[in-house]
ZAMARGU-4260 file (C-alpha; in steps of 0.2 Angstrom, whole numbers, plus 5000, padded with zeros to 4 digits):
<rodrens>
0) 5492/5704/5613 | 5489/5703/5632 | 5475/5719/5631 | 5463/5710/5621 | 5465/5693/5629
5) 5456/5704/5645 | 5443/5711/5631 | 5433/5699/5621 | 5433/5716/5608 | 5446/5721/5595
10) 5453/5737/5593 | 5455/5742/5572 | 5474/5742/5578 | 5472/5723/5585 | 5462/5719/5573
15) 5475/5723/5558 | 5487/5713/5570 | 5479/5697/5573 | 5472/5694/5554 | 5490/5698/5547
20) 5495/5685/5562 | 5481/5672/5555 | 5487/5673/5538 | 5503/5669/5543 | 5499/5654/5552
25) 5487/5648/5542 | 5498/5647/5528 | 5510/5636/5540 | 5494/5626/5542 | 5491/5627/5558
30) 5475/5623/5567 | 5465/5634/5575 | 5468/5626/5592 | 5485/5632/5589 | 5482/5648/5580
35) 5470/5653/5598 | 5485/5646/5606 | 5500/5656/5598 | 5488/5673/5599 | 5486/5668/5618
40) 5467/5669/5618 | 5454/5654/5620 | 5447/5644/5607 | 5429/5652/5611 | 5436/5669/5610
45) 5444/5664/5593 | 5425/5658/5587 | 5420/5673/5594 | 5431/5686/5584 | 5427/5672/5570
50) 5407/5676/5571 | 5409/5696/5574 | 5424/5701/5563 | 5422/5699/5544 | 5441/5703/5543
55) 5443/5687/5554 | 5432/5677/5542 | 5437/5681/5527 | 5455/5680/5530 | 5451/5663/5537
60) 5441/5658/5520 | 5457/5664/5510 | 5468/5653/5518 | 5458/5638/5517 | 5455/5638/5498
65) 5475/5643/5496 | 5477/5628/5506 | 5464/5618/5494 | 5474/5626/5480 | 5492/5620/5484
70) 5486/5604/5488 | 5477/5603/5470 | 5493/5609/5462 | 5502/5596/5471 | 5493/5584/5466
75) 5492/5587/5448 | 5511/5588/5449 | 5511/5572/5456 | 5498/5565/5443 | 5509/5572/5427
80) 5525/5570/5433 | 5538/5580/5437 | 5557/5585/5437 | 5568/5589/5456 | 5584/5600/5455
85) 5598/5598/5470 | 5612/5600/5473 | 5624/5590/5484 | 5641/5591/5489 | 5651/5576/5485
90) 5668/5571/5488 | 5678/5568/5473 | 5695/5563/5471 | 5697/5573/5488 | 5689/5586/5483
95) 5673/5593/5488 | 5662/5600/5474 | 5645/5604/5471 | 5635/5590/5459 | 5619/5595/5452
100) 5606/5581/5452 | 5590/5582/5442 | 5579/5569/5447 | 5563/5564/5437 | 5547/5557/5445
105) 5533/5550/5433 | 5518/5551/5434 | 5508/5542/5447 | 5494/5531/5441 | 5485/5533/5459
110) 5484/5553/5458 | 5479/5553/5440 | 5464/5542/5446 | 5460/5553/5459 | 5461/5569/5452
115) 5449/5562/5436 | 5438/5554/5448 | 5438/5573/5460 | 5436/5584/5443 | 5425/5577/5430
120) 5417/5564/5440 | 5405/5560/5427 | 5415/5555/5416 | 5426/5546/5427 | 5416/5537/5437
125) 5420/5516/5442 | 5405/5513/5451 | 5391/5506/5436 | 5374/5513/5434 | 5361/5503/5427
130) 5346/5511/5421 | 5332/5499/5415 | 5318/5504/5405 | 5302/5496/5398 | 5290/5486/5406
135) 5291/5468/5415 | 5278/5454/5409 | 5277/5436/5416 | 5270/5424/5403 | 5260/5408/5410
140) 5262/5394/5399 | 5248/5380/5406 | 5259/5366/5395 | 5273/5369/5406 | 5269/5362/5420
145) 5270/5346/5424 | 5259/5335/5433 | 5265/5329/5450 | 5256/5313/5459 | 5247/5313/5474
150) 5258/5298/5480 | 5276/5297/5479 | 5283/5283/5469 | 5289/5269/5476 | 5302/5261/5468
155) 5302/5241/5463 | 5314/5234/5472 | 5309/5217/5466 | 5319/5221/5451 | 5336/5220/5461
</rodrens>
């Protein structure tokens, strides 16, 4: 890796190296602080390769929405529900055997919220929308309004 850490170009050989190397780590979901890292090159030799190489890019691009996918699988699991196999070793009657376990998750209220709310947000939608339409009209009614004195009242107190 060292002979192209020198050169800011890529050889076809390199090239096919370092995209098969990207993939790989971006499937671990590694940043591309650490991928630069790990391929011993600067992050503004890794924006380079990024601008110039469509191999670079594209390999990039795949991972990302692989990523985006197994996140959206996961959560739709999580939404519907779902069954976990393991096995454990268990200790019975002094005897160690192998016990298979088969746990079942519901369904989480949260993640079907948020994947309606993500996927047909339309339909799915909590914030209301209130469209008016017609016209507004202010009606003056002359009988309405009552007459008010010039001078206050004074109350009588004589009358105490």
């Amino acid at each position: 890796m060292e002979e192209y850490v020198r050169h800011k170009e890529l050889t076809k050989k390199h090239l096919k190296s370092v995209v098969s190397k990207l993939e790989e780590m971006t499937a671990e979901g590694k940043t591309i602080e650490e991928a630069a890292a790990e391929l011993g090159i600067a992050v503004s030799t890794f924006y380079f390769w990024n601008k110039k190489y469509p191999e670079i890019k594209n390999a990039l691009k795949l991972a990302r929405e692989f990523r985006t996918q197994a996140v959206i699988q996961a959560a739709f699991k999580r939404a519907i529900g779902y069954k976990s196999y393991e096995v454990r070793k268990e200790k019975i009657a002094g005897i160690i055997k192998e016990v298979s376990i088969i746990k079942e998750i519901p369904p989480d209220m949260t993640a079907i919220s948020f994947l309606l709310k993500n996927i047909s947000p339309n339909e799915w939608n909590e914030k209301l929308q209130v469209e008016e339409q017609g016209q507004l009209q202010l009606v003056y009614d002359s009988h309405a309004i009552i007459d008010v004195p010039e001078k206050p009242i004074e109350n009588d107190s004589s009358t105490d």
